[in-house]
N, C-alpha and C positions, 0 to 999 in steps of 0.2 A: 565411200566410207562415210556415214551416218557420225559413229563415234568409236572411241577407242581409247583403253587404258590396259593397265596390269590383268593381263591375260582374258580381255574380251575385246572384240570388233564387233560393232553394229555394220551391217553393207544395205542398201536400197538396191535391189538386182534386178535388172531390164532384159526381157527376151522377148524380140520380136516375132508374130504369130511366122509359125514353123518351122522354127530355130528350134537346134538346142546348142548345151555347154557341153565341154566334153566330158567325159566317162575318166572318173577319177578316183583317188583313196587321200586320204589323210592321216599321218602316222602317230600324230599327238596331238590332234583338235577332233571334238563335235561338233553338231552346227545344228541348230534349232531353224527352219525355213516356216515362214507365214505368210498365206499369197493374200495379197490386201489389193490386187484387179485381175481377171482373166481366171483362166483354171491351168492348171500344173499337170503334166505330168511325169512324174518321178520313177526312174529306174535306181532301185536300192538292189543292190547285190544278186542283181540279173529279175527281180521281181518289181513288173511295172504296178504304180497305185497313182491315183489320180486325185489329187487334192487341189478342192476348190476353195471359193475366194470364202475367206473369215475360217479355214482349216491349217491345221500346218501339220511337220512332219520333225520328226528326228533324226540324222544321219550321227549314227555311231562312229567312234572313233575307229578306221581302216575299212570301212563299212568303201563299198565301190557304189558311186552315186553319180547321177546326172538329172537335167533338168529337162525339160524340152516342154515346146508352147505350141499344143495343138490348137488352139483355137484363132478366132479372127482378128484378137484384139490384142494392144500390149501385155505381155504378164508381166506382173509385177510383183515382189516378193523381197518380205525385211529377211535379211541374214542375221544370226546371232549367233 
């Protein structure tokens, strides 16, 4: 955790190349993802999109989402 106050968390989130996080929902948050090394790829609500480095993405609130790091290198991605 980056930062945090009255209803935001900033997170700095580390996936090592071939990983991912698991496949999940959230019943009262959004989350804003920004990849700042590596390239993303994002499974939102069973549709894979690939967001590279200086792109980000939006996961809606219940939206089912996961991360995973296809490439060779650390990804790296600010959460909001």
């Amino acid at each position: 955790v980056i930062d945090e106050g009255p209803g935001y968390k900033v997170k700095r989130i580390e996936v090592i190349p071939g990983k991912r996080m698991s496949y999940q929902k959230h019943a009262r948050r959004d989350e804003h993802w920004m990849v700042v090394q590596g390239v993303a790829q994002v499974t939102l609500d069973g549709r894979d999109v690939t967001v590279c480095l200086g792109e980000a993405i939006d996961i809606p609130v219940g939206a089912a989402h996961r991360i995973e790091n296809p490439g060779p290198e650390t990804l790296i991605l600010i959460e909001i």
